[in-house]
Legacy VTK file of the C-alpha trace (Angstrom):
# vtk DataFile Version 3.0
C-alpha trace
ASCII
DATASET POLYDATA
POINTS 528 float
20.266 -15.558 16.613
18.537 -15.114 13.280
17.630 -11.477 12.633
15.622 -9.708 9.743
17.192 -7.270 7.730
16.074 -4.530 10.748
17.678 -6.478 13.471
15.222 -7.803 14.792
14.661 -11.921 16.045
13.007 -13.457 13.244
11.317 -17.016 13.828
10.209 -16.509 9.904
13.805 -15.985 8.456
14.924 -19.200 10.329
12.410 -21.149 9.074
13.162 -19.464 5.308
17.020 -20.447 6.141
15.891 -23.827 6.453
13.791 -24.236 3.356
16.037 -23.109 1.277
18.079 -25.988 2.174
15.454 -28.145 1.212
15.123 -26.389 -2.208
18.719 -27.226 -2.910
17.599 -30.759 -2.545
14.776 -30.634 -4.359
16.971 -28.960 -6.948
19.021 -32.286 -7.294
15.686 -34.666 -7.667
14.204 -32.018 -10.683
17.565 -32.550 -12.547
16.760 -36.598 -11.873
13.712 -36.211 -13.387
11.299 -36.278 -10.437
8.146 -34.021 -10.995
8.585 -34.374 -14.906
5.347 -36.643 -14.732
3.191 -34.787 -12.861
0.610 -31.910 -14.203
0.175 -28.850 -12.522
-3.087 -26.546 -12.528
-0.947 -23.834 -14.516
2.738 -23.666 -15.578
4.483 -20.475 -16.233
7.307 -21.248 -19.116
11.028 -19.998 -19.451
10.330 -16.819 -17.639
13.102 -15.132 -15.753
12.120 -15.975 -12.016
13.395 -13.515 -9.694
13.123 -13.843 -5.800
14.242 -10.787 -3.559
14.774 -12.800 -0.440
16.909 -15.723 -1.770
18.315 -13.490 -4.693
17.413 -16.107 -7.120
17.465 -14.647 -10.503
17.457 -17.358 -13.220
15.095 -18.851 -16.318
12.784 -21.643 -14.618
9.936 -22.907 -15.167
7.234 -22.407 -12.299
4.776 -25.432 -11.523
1.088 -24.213 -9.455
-1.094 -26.193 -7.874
-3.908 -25.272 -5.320
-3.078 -21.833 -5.243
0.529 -22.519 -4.240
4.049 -22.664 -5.914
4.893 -26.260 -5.980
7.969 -26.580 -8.432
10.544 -24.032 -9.758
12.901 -25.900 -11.892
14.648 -26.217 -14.949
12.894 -29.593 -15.985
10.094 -29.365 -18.447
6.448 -28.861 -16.516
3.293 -30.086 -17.851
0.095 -27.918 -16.717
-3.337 -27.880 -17.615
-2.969 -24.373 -18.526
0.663 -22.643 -19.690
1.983 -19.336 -20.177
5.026 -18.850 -21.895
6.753 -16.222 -20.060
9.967 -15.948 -22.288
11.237 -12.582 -22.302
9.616 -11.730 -19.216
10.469 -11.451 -15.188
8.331 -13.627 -13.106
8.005 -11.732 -9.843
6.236 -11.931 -6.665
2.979 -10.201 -6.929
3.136 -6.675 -6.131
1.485 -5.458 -2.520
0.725 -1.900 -2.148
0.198 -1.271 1.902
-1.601 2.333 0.747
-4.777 1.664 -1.866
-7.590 3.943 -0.792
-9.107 3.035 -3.797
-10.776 -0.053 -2.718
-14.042 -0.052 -5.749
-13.688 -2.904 -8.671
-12.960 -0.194 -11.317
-9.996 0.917 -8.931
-9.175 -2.560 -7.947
-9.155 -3.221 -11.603
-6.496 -0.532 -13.122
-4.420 -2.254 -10.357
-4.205 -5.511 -11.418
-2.881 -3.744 -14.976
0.080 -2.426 -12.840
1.306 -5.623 -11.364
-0.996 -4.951 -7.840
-2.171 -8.672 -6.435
-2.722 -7.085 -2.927
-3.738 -3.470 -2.766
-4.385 -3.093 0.932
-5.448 0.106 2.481
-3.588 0.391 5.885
-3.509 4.200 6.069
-6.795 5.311 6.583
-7.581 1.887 7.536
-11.489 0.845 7.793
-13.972 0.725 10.678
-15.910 -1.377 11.392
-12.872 -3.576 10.320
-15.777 -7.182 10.199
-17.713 -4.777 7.670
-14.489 -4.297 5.278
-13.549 -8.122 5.273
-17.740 -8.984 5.167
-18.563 -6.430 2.121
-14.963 -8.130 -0.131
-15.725 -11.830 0.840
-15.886 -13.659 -2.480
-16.350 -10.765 -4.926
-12.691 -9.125 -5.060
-10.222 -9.596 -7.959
-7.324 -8.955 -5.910
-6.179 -10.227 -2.486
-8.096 -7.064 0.553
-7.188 -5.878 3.977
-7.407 -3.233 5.707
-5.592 -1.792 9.321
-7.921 -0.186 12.205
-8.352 3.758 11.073
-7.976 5.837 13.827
-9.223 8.149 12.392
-12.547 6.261 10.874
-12.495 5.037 14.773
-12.728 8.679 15.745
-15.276 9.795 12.943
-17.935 7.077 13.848
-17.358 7.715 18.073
-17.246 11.528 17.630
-19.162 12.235 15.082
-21.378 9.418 15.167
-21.514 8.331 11.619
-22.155 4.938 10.462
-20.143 3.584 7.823
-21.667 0.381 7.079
-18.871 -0.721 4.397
-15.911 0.472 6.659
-14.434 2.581 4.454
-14.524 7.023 5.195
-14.400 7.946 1.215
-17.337 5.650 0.114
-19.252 7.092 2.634
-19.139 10.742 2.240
-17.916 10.909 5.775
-15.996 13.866 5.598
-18.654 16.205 4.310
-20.869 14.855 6.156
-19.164 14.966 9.324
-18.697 18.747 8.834
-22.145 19.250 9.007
-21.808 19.336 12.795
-18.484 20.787 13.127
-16.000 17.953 12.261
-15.323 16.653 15.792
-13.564 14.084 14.401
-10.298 16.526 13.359
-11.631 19.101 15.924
-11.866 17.332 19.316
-9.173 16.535 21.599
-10.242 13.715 23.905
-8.907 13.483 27.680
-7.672 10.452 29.304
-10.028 8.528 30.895
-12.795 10.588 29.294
-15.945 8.873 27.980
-14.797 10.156 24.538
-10.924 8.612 25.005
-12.777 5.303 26.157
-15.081 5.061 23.008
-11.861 5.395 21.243
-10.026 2.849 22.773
-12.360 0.582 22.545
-13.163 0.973 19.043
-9.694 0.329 18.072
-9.157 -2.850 20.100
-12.585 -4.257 19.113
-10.983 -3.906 15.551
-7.647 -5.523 16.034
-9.678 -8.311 17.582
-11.518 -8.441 14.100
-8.356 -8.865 12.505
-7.717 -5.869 11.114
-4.147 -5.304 9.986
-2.140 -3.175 12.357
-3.496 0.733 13.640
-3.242 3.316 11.139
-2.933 6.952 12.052
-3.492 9.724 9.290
-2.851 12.222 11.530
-1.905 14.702 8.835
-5.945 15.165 8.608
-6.568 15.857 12.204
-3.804 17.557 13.702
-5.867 18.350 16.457
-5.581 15.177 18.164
-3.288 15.157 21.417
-0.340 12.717 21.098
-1.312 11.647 24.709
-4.449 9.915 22.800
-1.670 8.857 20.169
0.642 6.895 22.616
-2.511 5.210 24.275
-3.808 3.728 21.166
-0.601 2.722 19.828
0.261 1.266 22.843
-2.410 -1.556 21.728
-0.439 -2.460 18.703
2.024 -3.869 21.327
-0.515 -5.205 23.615
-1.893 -7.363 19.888
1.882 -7.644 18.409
0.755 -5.577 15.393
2.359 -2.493 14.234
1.569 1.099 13.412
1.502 3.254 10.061
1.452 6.514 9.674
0.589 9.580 7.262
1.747 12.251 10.197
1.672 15.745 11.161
2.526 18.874 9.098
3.009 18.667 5.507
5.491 21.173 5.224
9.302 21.947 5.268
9.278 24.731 8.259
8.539 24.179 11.733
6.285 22.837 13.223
7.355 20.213 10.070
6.829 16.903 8.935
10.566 16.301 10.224
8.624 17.141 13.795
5.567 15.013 13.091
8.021 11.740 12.702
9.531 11.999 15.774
6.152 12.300 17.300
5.714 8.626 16.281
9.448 7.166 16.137
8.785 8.108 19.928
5.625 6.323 20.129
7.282 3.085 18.439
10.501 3.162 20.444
8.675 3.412 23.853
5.799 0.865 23.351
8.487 -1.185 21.114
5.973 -1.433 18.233
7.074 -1.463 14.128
6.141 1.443 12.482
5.999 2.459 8.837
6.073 6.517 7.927
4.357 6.357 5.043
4.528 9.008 1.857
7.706 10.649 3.586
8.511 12.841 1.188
4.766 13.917 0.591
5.536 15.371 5.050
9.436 16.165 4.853
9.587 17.575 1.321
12.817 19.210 0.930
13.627 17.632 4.028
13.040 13.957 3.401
17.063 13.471 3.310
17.273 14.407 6.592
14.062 12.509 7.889
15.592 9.459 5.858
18.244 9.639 7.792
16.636 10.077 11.230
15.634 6.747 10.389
18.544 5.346 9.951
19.900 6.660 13.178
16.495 4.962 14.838
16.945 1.650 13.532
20.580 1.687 14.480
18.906 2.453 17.840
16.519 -0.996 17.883
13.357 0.927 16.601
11.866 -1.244 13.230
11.026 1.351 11.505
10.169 2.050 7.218
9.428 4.605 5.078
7.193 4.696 1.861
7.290 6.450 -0.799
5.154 6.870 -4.474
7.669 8.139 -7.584
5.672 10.304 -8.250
5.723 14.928 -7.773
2.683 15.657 -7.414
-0.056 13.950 -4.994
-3.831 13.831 -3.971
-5.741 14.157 -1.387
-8.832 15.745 0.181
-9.091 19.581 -0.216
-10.295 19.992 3.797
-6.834 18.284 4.854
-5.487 20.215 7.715
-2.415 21.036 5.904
-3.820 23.177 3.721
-5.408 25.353 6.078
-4.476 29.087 5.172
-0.696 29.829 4.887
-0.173 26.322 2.997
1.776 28.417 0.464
5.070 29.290 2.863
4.541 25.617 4.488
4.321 23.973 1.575
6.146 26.227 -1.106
3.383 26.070 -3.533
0.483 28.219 -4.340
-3.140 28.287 -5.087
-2.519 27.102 -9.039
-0.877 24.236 -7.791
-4.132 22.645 -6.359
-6.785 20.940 -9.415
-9.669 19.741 -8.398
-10.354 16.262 -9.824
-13.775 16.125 -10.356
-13.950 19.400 -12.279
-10.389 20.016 -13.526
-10.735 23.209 -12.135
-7.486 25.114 -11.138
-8.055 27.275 -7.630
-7.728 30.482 -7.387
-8.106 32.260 -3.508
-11.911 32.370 -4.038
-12.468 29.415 -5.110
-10.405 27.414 -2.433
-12.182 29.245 -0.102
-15.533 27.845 -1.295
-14.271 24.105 -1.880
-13.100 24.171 1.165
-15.779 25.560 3.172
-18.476 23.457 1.284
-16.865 20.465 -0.270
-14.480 19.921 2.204
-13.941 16.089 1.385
-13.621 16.746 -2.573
-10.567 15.324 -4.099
-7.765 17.455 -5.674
-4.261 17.272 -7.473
-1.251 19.055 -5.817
2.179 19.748 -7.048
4.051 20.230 -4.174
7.521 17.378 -3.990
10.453 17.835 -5.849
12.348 15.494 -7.893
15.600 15.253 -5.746
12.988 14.520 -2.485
11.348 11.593 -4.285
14.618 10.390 -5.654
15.906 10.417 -2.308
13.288 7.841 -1.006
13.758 5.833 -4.447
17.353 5.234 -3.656
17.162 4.830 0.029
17.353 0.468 0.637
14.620 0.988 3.846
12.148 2.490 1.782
9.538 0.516 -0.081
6.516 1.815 -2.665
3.187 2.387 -1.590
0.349 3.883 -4.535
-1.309 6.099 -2.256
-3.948 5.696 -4.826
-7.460 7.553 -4.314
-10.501 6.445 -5.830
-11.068 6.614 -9.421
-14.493 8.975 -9.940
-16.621 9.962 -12.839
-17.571 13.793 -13.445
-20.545 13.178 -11.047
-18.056 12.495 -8.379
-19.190 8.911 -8.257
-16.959 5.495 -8.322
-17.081 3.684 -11.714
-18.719 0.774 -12.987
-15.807 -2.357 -13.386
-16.513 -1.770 -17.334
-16.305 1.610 -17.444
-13.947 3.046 -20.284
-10.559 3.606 -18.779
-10.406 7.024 -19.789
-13.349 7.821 -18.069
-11.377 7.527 -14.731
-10.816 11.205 -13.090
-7.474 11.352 -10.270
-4.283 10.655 -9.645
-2.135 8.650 -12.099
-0.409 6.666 -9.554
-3.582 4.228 -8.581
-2.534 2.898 -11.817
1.156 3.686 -13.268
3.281 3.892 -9.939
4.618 -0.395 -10.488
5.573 0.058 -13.527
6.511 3.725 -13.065
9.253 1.961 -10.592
10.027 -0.128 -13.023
10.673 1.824 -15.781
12.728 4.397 -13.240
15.249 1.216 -12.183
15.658 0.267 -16.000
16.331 3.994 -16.808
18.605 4.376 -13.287
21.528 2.788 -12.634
21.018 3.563 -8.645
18.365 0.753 -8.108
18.831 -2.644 -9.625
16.055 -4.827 -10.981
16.098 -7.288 -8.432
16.050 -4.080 -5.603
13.028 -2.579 -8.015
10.885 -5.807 -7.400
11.903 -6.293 -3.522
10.649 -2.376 -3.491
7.202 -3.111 -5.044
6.733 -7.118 -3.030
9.441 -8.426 -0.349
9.732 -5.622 1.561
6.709 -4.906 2.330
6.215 -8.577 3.194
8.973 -8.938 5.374
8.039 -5.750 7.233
5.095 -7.333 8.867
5.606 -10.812 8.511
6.380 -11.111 12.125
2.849 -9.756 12.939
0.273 -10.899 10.005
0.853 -14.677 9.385
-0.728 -13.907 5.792
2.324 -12.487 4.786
4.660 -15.088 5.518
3.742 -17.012 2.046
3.668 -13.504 0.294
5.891 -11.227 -1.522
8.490 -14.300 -2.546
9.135 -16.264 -5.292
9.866 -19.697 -3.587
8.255 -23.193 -3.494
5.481 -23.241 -0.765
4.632 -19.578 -1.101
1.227 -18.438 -2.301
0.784 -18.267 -5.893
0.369 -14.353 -6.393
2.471 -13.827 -9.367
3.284 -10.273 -11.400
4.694 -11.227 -14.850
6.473 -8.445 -17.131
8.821 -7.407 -19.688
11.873 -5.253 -17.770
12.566 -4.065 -21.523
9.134 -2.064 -21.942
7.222 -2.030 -18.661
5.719 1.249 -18.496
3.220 3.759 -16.981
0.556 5.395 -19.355
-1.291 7.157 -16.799
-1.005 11.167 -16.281
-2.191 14.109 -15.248
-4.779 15.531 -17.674
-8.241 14.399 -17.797
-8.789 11.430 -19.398
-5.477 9.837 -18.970
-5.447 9.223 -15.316
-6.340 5.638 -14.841
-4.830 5.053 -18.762
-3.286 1.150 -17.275
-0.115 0.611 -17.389
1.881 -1.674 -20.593
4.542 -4.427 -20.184
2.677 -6.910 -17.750
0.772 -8.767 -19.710
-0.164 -11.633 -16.800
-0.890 -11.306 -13.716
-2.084 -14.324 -11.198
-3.732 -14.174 -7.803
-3.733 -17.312 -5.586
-3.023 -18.939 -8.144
-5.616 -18.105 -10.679
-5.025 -15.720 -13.940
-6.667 -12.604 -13.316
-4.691 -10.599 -16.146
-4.253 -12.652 -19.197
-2.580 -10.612 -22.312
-2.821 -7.482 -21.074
-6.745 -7.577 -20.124
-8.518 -8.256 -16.695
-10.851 -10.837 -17.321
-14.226 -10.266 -16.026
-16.070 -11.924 -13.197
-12.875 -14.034 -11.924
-12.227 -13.277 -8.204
-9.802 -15.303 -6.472
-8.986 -12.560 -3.790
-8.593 -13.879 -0.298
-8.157 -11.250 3.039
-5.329 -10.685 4.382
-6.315 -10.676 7.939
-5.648 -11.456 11.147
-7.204 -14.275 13.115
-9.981 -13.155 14.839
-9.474 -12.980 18.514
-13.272 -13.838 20.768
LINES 1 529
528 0 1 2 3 4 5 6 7 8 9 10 11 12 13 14 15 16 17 18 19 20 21 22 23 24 25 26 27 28 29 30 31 32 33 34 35 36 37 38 39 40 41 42 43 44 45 46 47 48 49 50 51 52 53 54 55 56 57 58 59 60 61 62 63 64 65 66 67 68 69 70 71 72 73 74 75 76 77 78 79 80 81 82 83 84 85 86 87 88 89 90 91 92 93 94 95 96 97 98 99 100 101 102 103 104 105 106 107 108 109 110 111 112 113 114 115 116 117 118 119 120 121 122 123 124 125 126 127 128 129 130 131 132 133 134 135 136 137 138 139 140 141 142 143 144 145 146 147 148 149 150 151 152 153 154 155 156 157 158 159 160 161 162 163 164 165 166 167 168 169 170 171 172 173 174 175 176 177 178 179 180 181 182 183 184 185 186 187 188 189 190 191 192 193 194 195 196 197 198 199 200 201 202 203 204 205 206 207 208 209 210 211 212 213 214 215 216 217 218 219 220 221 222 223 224 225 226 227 228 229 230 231 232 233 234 235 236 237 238 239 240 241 242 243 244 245 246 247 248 249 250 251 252 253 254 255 256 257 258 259 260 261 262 263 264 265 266 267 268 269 270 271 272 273 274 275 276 277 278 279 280 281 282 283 284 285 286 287 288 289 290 291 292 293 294 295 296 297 298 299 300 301 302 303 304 305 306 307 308 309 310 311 312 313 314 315 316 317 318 319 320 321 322 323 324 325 326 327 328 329 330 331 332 333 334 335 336 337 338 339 340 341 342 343 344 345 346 347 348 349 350 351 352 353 354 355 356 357 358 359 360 361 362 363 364 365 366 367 368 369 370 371 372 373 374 375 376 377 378 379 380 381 382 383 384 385 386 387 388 389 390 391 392 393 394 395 396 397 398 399 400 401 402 403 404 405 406 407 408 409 410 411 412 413 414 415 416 417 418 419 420 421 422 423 424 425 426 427 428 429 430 431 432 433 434 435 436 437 438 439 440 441 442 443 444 445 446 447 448 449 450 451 452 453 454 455 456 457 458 459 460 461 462 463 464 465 466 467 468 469 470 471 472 473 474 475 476 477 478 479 480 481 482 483 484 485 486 487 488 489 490 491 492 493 494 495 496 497 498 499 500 501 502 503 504 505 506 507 508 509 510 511 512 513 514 515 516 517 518 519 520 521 522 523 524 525 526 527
């Protein structure tokens, strides 16, 4: 039986196994010459081509045609455009599984760290047909987005619409609390007209192809886990999967150590994949020990992941649940340690009072993991990268225009450093090799849910007959710019100077070229 790298049966791999055969072949005619006539859209030179799933790690030359990888070979390629890559890695695209920030300015800063599909599978969107509709033709990078629970719950409880699918362009949060937040208040009993809503919102999105059920719990800890097993027993009845941002951020009990075996329970009795996403952001100075609960689940049959952002401090909304009064004994941080983006104001008691009460949905900055915790994740060969990244604002509070001056970008740093951050962490650690760097940022993530989302079966891989989404960059100064203080956060990050969606140059020396967009959705077919 072929099995993926969790143990589980994997049609995909077999097929994979197979192909590569067929490349060794093909290997044989390039050296006879064969290909040397023909011309390829674009040709990417004497770049160092690594693949993660083959562990191919050579100089090539990559041929492109149609939006696909047709040719990797040593023979000379002629193309009607060439890059010359020398010096440089050619890697699969990156895919980030946790991009909130879904605007072209965000989308943009991005593409400058390596990011050819920024997906937002957290939160997820709902209506999932208003996502795909509202991207269709107009995106930069490849979109998708899972079914949102939670957005599920904020337009049947609260009864919001949210015409472009997505809770932070919307205001949905503040204006949900308007009328008392039912959507992080409310529990919801089986068989109750509420529970039914629910349901049916969920499965109405999976049969719009959205990309698995996603389940930010962390923001409505409210919610039973009875109405948590029932909806994630449709990602089995749809053979999808389930991600997770879960219960209580913080290291004593009830912990996030507690709010994973909520859902490992949920994944090992419906026998659905699930992904714990952020872990250390939940375990914090226990994400050793929730790394190695699972461990102990795979070795148990459960396919399970974790994902993780290099970075110590994160972002989030200032209402979250988890930072409901006592956060500083949960946590082990204190008021200072919040900053609200908009403002760069640091809280005080009073003043997190206020934001809280009447901003609740206003972003903020906290410092609240330690190094060893994220190091932990970085070293741990189950555990793949995910941005987390939030939407870039201005000081209105308000997305940016595409052309807006980079440093005009207020938030996190890691919507646009965390790549390269990785990047430059492997070349300075000794822990993480190149090659496991780039199957952190592109393979894995692929392979995860291959199974499930036939999109990703020609993603994530360096390989003849795989989709032309391409990161290029130089492993001797690939960098992140971007940082805390005002100003600096969305500063993109240096060392890739090309990258290349569906075959198309969207990054060419180090600058996003306007008005291209040769994004497709990564989706799931649509079910009648």
């Amino acid at each position: 039986m072929i099995t993926d790298r969790y143990g589980k049966p994997s049609l995909n791999r077999k097929l994979r196994d197979l192909g590569r055969i067929g490349a060794v072949i093909a290997l044989v005619l390039f050296a006879a010459g064969a290909f040397a006539q023909e011309r390829f859209d674009l040709v990417i030179k004497n770049g160092r081509v690594m693949d993660p799933e083959t562990g191919f790690d050579g100089v090539a030359n990559v041929g492109i045609r149609g939006g696909e990888i047709v040719s990797i070979t040593t023979q000379a390629l002629s193309g009607a455009l060439e890059i010359d890559a020398s010096g440089h890695v050619v890697s699969p695209g990156f895919i980030d599984f946790h991009v909130h920030g879904q605007d072209p300015f965000s989308i943009k800063v991005g593409l400058r760290d390596g990011v050819t599909s920024p997906l937002e599978l957290e939160a997820g969107a709902y209506p999932v047909e208003a996502y795909y509709a509202g991207r269709a033709g107009k995106s930069q990078a490849n979109y998708g987005a899972s079914v949102g629970h939670m957005v599920v719950r904020l337009t049947k409880l609260d009864k919001l619409d949210l015409p472009g699918g997505l809770p932070l362009y919307a205001d949905a949060v503040n204006r949900a609390a308007q009328d008392g937040s039912k959507w992080s208040t409310e529990r919801t009993n089986p068989g109750s007209e509420e529970r039914r809503a629910i349901m049916d919102g969920v499965e109405e999105g999976l049969k719009q192809g959205g990309l698995g059920i996603g389940f930010p719990v962390g923001y409505y800890t409210s919610v039973s886990s009875n109405e948590v097993f029932e909806v994630a027993e449709l990602a089995s009845k749809y053979n999808s999967f389930i991600l997770t941002h879960v219960r209580y951020l913080s290291q004593i009990p009830p912990s996030g150590f507690l709010g994973i075996q909520e859902f490992l329970s949920a994944a090992q009795v419906h026998e659905v994949p699930l992904i714990v996403q952020h872990l250390p952001t939940n375990c914090l100075g226990l994400s050793q020990q929730c790394l190695d609960m699972l461990n102990t689940a795979r070795e148990k049959g459960v396919k399970v992941a974790a994902e993780f952002y290099p970075w110590e401090k994160g972002s989030s909304i200032i209402g979250a649940d988890y930072l409901a009064p006592g956060f500083q004994e949960r946590i082990g941080m204190d008021y200072s340690d919040i900053t609200m983006v908009a403002t760069g104001e640091t809280l005080d008691e009073e003043s997190y009072k206020k934001y809280r009460a009447e901003q609740p949905g206003a972003a903020m900055i906290m410092h609240h993991i330690k190094k060893p915790d994220m190091l932990a994740a970085f070293n741990d060969p189950f555990a793949f990268v995910g941005s987390d990244a939030f939407p870039y604002i201005d000081k209105s509070g308000k997305p940016l225009a595409w052309d807006a001056a980079y440093e005009e970008g207020l938030g996190h740093p890691r919507g646009a450093g965390t790549h390269a951050k990785l990047l430059r962490m492997a070349r300075e650690n000794d822990s993480v090799s190149l090659m496991e760097a780039v199957a952190k940022l592109s393979f894995y993530q692929a392979d995860f849910i291959d199974e499930m989302v036939p999109d990703m079966r020609v993603r994530g891989r360096m390989q003849e007959g795989m989709i032309a989404d391409i990161t290029i960059f130089d492993p001797a100064t690939v960098t992140e710019n971007s940082d805390y203080p005002a100003g600096k956060g969305a500063l993109p990050s240096t060392g890739i100077p090309y990258v290349i969606v569906n075959g198309t140059v969207v990054v060419e020396d180090s600058k996003v070229l306007k008005d291209v967009y040769p994004g497709q959705p990564i989706r799931n077919p649509i079910i009648d």
